[in-house]
SERO-4910 file (N, C-alpha, C, O; in steps of 0.05 Angstrom, whole numbers):
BEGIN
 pado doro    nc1    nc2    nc3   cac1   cac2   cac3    cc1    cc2    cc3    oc1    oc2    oc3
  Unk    A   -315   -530   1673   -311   -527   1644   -325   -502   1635   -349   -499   1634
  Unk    A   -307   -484   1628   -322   -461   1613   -341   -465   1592   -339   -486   1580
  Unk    A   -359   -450   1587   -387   -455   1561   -393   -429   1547   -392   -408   1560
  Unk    A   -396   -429   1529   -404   -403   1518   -436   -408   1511   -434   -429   1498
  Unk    A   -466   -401   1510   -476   -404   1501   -496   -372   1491   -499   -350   1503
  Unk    A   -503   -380   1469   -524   -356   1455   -541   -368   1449   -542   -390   1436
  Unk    A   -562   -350   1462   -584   -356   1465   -618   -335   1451   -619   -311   1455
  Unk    A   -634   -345   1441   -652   -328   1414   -643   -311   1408   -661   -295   1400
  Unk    A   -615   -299   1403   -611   -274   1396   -620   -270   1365   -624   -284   1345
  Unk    A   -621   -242   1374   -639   -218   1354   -629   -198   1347   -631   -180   1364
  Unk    A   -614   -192   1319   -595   -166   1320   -603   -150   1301   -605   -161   1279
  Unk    A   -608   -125   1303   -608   -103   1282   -582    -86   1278   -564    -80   1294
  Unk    A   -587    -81   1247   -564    -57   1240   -580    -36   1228   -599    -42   1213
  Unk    A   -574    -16   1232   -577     15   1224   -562     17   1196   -538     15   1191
  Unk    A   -581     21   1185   -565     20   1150   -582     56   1131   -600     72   1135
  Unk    A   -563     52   1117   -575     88   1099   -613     85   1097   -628    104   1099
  Unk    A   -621     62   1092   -650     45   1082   -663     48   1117   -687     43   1120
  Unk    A   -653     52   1134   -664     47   1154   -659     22   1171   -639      9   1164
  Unk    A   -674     13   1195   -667    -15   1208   -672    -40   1197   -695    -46   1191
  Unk    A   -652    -55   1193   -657    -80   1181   -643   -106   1200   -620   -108   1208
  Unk    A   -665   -124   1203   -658   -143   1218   -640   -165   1205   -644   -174   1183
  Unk    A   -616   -174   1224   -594   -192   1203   -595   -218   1226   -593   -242   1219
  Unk    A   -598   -209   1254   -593   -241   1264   -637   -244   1272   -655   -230   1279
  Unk    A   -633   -271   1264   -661   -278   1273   -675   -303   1296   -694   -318   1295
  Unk    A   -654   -298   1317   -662   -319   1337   -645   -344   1335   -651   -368   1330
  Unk    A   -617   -332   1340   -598   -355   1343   -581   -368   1364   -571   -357   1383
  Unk    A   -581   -397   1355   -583   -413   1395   -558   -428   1388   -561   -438   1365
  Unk    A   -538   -432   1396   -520   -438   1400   -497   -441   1432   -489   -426   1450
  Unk    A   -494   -464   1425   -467   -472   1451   -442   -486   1448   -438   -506   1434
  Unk    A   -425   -473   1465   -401   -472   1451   -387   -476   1477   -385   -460   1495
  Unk    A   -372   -510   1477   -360   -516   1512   -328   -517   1503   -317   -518   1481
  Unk    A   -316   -517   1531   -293   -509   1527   -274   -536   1505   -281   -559   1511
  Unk    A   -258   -534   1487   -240   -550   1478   -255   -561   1454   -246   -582   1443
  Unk    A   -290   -544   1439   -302   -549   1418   -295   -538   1399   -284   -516   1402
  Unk    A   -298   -552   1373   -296   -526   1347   -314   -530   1336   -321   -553   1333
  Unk    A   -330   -507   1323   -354   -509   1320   -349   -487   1291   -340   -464   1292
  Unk    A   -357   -500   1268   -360   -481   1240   -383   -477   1236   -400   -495   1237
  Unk    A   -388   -451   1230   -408   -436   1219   -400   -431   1192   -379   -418   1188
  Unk    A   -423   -447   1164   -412   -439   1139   -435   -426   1133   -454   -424   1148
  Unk    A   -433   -416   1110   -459   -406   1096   -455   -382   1078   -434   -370   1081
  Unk    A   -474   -373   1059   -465   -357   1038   -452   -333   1043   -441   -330   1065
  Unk    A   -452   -309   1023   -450   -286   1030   -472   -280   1036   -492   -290   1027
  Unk    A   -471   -257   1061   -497   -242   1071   -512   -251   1083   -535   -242   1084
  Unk    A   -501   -274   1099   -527   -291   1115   -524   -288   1143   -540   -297   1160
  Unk    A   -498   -273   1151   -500   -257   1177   -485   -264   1198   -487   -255   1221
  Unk    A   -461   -288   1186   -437   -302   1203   -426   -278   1205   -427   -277   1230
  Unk    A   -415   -256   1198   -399   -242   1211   -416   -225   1234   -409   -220   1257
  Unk    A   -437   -218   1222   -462   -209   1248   -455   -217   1276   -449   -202   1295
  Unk    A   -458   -240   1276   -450   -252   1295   -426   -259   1308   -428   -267   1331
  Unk    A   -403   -258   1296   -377   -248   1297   -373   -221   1319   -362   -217   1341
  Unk    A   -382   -210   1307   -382   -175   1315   -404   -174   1341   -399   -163   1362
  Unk    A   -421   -184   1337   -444   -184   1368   -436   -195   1391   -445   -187   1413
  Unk    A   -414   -220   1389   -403   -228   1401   -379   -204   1417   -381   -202   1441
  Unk    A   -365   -192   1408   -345   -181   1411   -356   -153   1414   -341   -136   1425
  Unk    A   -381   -146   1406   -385   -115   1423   -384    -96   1402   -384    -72   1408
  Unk    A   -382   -102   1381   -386    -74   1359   -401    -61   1371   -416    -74   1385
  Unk    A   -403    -27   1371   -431    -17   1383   -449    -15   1351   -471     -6   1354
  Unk    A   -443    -21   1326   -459    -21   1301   -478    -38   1297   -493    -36   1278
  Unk    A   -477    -57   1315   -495    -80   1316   -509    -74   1338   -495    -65   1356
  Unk    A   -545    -77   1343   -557    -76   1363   -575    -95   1371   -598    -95   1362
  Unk    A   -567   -113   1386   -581   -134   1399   -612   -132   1406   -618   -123   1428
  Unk    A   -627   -137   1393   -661   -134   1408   -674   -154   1411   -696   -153   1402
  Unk    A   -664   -180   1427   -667   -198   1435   -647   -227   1451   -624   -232   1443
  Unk    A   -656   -236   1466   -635   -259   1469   -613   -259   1485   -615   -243   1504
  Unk    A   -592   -272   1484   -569   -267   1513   -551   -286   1497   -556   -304   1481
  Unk    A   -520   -271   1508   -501   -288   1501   -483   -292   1529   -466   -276   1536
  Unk    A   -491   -314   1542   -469   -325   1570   -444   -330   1567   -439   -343   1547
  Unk    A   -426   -325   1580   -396   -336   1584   -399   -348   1618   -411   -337   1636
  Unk    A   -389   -366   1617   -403   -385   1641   -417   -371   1664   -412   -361   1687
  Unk    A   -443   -374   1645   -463   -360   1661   -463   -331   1667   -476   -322   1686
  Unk    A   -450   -319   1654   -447   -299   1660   -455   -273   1629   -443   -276   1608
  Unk    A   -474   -252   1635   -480   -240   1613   -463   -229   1600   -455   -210   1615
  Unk    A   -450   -229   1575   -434   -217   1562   -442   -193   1548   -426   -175   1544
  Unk    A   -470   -190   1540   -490   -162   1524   -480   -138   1545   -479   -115   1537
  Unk    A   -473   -146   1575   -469   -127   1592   -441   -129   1602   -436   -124   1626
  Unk    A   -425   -134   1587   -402   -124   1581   -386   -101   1563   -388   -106   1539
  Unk    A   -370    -75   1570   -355    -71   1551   -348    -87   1529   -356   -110   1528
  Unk    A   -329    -74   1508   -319    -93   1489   -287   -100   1509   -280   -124   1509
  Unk    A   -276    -87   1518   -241    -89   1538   -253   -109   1559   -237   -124   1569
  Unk    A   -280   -110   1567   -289   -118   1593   -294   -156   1579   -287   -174   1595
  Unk    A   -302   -163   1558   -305   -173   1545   -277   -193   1537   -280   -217   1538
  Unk    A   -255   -185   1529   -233   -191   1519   -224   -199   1547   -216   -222   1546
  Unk    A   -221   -187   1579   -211   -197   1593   -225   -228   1613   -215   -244   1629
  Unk    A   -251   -224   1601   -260   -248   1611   -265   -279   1589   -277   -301   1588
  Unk    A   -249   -262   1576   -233   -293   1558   -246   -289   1529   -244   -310   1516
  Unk    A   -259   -269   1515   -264   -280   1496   -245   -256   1468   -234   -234   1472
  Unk    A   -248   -274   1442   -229   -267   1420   -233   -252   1399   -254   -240   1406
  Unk    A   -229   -246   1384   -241   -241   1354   -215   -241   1340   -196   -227   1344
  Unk    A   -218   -261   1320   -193   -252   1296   -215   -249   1278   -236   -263   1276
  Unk    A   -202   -221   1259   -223   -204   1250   -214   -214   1212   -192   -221   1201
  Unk    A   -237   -210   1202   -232   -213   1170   -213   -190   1156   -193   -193   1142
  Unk    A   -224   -166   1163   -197   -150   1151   -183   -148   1181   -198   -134   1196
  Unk    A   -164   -155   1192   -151   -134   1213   -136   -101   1208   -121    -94   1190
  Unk    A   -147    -86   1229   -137    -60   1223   -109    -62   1230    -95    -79   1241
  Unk    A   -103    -35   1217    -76    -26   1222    -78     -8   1240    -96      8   1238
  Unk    A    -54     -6   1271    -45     11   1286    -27     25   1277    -13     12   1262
  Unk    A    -22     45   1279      0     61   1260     24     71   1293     14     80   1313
  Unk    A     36     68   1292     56     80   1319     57     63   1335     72     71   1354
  Unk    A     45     33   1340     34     24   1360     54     -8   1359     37    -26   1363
  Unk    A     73    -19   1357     92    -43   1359     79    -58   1358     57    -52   1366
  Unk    A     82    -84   1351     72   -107   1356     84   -115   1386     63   -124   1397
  Unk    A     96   -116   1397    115   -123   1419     98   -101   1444     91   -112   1465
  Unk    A     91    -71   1439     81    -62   1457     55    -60   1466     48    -54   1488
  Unk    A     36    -70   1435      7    -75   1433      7   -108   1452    -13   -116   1464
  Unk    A     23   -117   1452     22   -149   1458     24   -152   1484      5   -164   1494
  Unk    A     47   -140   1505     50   -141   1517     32   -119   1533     33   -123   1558
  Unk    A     19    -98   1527     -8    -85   1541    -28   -104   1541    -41   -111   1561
  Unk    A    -33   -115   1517    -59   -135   1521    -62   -153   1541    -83   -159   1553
  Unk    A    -38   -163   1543    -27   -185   1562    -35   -175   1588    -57   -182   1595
  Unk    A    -19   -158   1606    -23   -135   1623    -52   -142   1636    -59   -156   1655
  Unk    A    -65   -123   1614    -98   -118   1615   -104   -137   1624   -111   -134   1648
  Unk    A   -104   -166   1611   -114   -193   1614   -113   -204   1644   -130   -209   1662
  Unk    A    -82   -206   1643    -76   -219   1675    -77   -196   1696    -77   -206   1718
  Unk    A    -78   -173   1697    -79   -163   1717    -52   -147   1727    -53   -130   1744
  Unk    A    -26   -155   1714      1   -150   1721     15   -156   1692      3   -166   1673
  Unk    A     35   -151   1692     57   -152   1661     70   -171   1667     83   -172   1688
  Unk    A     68   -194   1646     86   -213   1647    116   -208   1658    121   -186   1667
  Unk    A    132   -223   1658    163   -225   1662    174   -218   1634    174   -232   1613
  Unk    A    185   -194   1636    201   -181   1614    212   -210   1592    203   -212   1569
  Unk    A    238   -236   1606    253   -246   1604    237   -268   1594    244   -272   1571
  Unk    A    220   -285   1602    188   -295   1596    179   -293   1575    182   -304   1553
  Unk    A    164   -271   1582    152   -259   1548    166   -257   1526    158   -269   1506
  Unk    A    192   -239   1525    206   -250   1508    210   -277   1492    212   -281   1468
  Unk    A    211   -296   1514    220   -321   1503    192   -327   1489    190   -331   1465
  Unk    A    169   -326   1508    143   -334   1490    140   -321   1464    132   -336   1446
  Unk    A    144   -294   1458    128   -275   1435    150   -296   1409    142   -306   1387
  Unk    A    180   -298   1421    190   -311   1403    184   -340   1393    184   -348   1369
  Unk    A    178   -352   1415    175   -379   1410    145   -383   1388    143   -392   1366
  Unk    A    130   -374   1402    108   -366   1386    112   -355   1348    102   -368   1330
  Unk    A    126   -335   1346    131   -325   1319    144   -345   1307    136   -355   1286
  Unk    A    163   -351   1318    184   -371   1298    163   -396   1290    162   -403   1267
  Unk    A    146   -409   1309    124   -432   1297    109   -421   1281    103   -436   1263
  Unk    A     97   -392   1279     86   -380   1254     99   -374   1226     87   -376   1205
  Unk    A    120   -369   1228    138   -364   1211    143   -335   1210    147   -322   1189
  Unk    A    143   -331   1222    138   -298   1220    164   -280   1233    169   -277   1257
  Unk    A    182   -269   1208    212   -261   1229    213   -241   1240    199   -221   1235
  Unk    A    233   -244   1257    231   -229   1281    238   -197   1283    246   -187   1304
  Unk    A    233   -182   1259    233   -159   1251    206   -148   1250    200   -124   1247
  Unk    A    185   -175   1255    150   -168   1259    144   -156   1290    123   -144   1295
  Unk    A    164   -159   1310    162   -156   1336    163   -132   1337    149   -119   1353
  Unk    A    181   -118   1320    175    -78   1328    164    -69   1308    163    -45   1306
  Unk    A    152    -84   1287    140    -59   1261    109    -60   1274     98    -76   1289
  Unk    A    101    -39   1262     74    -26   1283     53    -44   1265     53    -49   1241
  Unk    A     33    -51   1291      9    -71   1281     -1    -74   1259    -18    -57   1252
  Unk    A      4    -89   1246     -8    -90   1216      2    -74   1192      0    -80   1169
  Unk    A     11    -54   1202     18    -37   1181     40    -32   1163     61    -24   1171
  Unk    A     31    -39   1127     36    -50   1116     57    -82   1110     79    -90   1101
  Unk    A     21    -94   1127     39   -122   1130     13   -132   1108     -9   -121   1106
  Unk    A     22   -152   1095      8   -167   1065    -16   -176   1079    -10   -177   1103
  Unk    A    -42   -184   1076    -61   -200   1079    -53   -229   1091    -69   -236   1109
  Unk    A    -39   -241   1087    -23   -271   1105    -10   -260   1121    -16   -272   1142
  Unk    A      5   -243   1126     21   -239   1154      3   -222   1171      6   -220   1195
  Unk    A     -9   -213   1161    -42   -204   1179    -58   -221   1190    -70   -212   1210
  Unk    A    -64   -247   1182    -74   -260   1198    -61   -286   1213    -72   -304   1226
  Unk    A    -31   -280   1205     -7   -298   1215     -8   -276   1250     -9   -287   1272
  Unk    A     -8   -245   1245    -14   -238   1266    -30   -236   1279    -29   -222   1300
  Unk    A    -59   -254   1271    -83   -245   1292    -71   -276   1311    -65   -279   1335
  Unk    A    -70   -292   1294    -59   -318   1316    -43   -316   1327    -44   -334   1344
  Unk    A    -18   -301   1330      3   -295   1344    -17   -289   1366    -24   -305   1384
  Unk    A    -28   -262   1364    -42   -254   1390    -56   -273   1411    -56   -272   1435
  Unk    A    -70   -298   1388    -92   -326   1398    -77   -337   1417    -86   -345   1438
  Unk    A    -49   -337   1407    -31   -352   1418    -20   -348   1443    -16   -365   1460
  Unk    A    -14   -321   1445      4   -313   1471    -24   -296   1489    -16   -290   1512
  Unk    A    -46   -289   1485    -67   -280   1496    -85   -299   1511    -96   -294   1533
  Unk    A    -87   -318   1500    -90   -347   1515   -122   -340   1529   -127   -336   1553
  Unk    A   -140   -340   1509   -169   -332   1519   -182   -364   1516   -178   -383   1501
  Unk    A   -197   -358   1533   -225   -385   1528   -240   -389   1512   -247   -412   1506
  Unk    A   -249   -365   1499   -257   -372   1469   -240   -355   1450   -221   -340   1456
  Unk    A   -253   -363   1418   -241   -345   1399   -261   -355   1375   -263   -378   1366
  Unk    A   -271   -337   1370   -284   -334   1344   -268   -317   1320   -265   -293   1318
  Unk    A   -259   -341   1299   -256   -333   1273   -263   -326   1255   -274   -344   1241
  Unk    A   -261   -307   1246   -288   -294   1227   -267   -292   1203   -246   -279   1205
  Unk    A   -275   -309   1178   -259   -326   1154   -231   -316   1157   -220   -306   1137
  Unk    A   -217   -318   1179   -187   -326   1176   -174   -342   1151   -154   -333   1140
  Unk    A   -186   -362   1142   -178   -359   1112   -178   -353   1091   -164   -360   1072
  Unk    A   -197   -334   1093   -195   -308   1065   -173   -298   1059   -159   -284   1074
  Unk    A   -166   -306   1031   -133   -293   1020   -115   -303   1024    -95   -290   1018
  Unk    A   -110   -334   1039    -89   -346   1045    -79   -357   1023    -98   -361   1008
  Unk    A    -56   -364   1012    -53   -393   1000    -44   -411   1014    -36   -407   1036
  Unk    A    -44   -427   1005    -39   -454   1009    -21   -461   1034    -28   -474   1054
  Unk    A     12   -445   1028     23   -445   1062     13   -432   1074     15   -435   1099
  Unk    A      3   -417   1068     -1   -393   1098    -29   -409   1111    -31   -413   1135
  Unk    A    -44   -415   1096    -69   -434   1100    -59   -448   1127    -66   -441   1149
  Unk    A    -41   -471   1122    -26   -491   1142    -16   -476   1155    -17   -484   1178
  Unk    A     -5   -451   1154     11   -443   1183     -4   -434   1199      3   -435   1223
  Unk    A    -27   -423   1193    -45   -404   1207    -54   -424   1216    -48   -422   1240
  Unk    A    -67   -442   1213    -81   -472   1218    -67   -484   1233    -82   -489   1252
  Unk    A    -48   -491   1238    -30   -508   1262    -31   -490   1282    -33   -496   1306
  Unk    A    -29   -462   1271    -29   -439   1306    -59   -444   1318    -59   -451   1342
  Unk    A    -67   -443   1313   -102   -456   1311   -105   -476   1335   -114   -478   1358
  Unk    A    -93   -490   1314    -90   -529   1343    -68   -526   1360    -68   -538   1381
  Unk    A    -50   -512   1353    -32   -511   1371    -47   -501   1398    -48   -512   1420
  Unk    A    -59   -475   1388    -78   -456   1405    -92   -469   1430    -86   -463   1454
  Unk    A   -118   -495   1418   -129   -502   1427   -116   -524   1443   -121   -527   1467
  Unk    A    -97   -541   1427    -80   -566   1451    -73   -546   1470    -90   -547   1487
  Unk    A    -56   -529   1476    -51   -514   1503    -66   -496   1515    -60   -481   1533
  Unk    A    -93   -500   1500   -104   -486   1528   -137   -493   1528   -153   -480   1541
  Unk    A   -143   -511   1515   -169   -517   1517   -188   -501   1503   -211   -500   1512
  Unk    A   -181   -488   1483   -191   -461   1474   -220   -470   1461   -216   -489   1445
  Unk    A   -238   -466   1461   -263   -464   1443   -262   -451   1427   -251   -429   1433
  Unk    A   -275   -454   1391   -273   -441   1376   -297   -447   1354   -308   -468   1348
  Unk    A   -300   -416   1344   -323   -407   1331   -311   -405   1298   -297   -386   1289
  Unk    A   -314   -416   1290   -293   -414   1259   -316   -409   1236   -333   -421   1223
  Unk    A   -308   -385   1238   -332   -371   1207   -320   -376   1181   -299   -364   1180
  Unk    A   -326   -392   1157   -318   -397   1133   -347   -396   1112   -371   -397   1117
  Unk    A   -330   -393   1086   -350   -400   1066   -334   -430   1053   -342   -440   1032
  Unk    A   -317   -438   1066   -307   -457   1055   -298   -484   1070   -300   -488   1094
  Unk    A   -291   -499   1053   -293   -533   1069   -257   -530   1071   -246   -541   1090
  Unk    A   -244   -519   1055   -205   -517   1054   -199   -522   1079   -187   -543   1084
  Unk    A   -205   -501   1103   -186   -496   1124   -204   -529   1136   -187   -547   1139
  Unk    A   -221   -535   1140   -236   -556   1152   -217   -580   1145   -224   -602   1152
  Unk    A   -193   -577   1131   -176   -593   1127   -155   -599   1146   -144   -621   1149
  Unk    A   -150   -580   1158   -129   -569   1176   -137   -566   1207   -123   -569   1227
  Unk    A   -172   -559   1205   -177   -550   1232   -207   -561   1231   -228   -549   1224
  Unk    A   -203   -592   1244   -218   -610   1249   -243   -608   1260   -242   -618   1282
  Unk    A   -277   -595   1254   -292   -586   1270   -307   -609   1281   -313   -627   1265
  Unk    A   -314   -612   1304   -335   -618   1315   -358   -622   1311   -372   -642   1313
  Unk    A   -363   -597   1305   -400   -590   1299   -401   -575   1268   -383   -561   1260
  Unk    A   -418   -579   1257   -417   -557   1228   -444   -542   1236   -460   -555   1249
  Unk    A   -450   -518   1229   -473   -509   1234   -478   -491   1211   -460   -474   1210
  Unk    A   -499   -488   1187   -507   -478   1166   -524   -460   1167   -548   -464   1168
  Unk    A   -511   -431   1166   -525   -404   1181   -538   -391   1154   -523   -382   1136
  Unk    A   -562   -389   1150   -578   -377   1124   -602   -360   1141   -617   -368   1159
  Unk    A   -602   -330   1127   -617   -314   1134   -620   -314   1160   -643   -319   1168
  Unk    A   -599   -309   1177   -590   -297   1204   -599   -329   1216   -596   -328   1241
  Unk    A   -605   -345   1210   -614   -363   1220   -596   -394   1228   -583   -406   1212
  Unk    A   -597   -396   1240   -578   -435   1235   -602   -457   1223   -619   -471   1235
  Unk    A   -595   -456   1195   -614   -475   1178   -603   -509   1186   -617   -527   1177
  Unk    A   -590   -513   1196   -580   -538   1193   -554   -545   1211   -537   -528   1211
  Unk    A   -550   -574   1232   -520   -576   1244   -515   -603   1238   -533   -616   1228
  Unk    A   -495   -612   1242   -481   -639   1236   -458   -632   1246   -450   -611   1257
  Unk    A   -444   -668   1238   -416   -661   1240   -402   -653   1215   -412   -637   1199
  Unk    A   -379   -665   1212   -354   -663   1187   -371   -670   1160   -367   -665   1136
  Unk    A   -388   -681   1171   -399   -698   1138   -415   -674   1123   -417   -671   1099
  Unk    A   -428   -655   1148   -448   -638   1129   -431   -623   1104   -436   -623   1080
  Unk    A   -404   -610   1122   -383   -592   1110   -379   -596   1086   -382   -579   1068
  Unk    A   -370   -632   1082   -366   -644   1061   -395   -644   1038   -393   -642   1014
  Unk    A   -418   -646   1051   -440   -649   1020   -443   -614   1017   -449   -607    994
  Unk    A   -440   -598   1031   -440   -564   1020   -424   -561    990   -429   -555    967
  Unk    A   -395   -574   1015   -376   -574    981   -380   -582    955   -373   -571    934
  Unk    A   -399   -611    961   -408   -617    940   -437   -612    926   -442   -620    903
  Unk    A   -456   -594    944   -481   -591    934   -485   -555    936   -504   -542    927
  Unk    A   -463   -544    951   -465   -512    947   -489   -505    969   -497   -525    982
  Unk    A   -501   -481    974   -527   -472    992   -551   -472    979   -571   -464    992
  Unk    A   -556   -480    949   -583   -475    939   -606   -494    961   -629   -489    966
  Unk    A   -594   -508    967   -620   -522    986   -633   -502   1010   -656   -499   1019
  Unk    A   -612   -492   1015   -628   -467   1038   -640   -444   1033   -657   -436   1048
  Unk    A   -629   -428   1005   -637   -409   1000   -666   -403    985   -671   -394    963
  Unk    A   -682   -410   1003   -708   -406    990   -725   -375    999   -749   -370    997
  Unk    A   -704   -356   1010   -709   -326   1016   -685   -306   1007   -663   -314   1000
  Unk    A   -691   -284   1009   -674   -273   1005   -654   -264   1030   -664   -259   1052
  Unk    A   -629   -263   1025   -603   -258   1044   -603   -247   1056   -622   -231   1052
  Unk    A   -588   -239   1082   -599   -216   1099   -580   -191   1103   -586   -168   1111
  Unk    A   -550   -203   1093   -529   -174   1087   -507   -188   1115   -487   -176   1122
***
C-alpha cells in the first residue's frame, strides 16, 4: 500500500520584507485510497504546502521530510516527482499557449509510463473521460487552458487526475469559482478518480460545500502553518458552524 507521509516540515518564503516562515512543523500521513481535508483561513499556509509538496523552487524547506513510500521526495525534481505518482491541481491553472490539450496529455502520459500509450486506446480514454466531465470534444485540440472560463479549468485539471492516474493528488481549492454544476462534475471526477485507482487525496478548501460531494476521512484544521486540530466529518461540519475564531489566537502566516 502506497503512503505519503510529512514529516516536521519547516518552510520559508523569500518575500520583498525578507524571510518569513509559513510552514511550522507539519506531520501528516496520507495512505493509499484516504481523503484527507485540510481547511483553514486565508493565509494559514494550505497552499504552502500544496506547492512544497510539488517542488515550487519559491518555497524553501528548512526542516523535515516528505516520503512517498519511503522514499524522499525534497530530493526529487518537480518532473521526477510527477512520475513517481504524485499531483497537483492548482488554484489558478496556467495557460499553455500553442500547446493542445491532446498533445500536453498524451506527453505527460509518455513521461509517466515510460512509453506512449496506444494511439487507438488513448483516444478512446481522453474521450471517455471528457464526455463524464462534460467537457466537448472541441476541448481536445484547443491549447491548455487558454481562454477556457475558470470551471472548464478545473474541469481540466481532473481530466488530467483522471487519465494520468497518479497515487496521490493534492487539491489545492479546486472549488474556488465553481457553481453549483460544475461543483458536482468536478466532484464525481474526484471519486471516480479515486474508485479506479486507489488514489489518495489531499483536498485544500476554505469550505465545507465540496465535503458534500467528496466524502473526507480525516479533517485536519491548518492555522499558522500549523495543524491546530484533526477529526473526522464532524469537525468540517462545527467550522461551518462556528468559523476559525477558536484558533486564531496569532497572527496568520500568508
Amino acid at each position: 500500500m502506497s503512503v505519503l507521509e510529512i514529516k516536521d516540515l519547516h518552510v520559508n518564503v523569500e518575500t520583498d520584507q525578507g524571510t518569513k516562515q509559513i510552514l511550522r512543523g507539519v506531520d501528516l500521513t496520507i495512505n493509499e485510497g484516504e481523503i484527507h481535508a485540510v481547511m483553514g483561513p486565508n493565509g494559514s499556509g494550505k497552499s504552502t504546502l500544496a506547492y512544497t509538496i510539488a517542488g515550487h523552487p519559491k518555497y524553501h524547506v528548512e526542516g523535515g521530510s516528505i516520503l512517498l513510500d519511503g522514499v524522499e521526495v525534497l530530493d526529487m525534481s518537480v518532473d521526477e516527482r510527477a512520475r513517481a505518482g504524485l499531483f497537483l491541481a492548482m488554484q489558478y491553472p496556467v495557460e499553455l499557449p500553442g500547446v493542445s490539450n491532446t498533445n500536453f496529455l498524451r506527453t505527460a502520459k509518455t513521461a509517466i509510463e515510460g512509453e506512449a500509450p496506444s494511439i487507438r486506446h488513448w483516444i478512446k480514454d481522453v474521450r471517455t473521460a471528457m464526455d463524464a466531465l462534460r467537457m466537448d470534444s472541441s476541448f481536445a485540440e484547443r491549447n491548455v487552458n487558454e481562454g477556457f472560463s475558470g470551471g472548464e479549468k478545473k474541469r481540466n485539471e481532473i481530466l488530467q487526475l483522471e487519465l494520468l492516474k497518479p497515487k496521490f493528488a493534492v487539491l489545492d481549492e479546486t472549488d474556488s469559482g465553481l457553481d453549483v454544476d460544475a461543483l458536482k462534475i468536478v466532484s464525481e471526477g474526484v471519486n471516480r478518480a479515486k474508485a479506479n485507482t486507489g488514489l489518495g487525496i489531499l483536498l485544500i478548501t476554505h469550505y465545507t460545500r465540496i465535503l458534500r460531494y467528496i466524502e473526507p476521512d480525516f479533517v485536519h484544521v491548518f492555522v499558522n502553518g500549523r495543524i491546530a486540530e484533526q477529526g473526522g466529518r464532524e469537525l468540517a461540519d462545527r467550522l461551518e458552524d462556528e468559523g476559525y475564531d477558536r484558533f486564531l489566537t496569532g497572527t496568520n502566516v500568508g
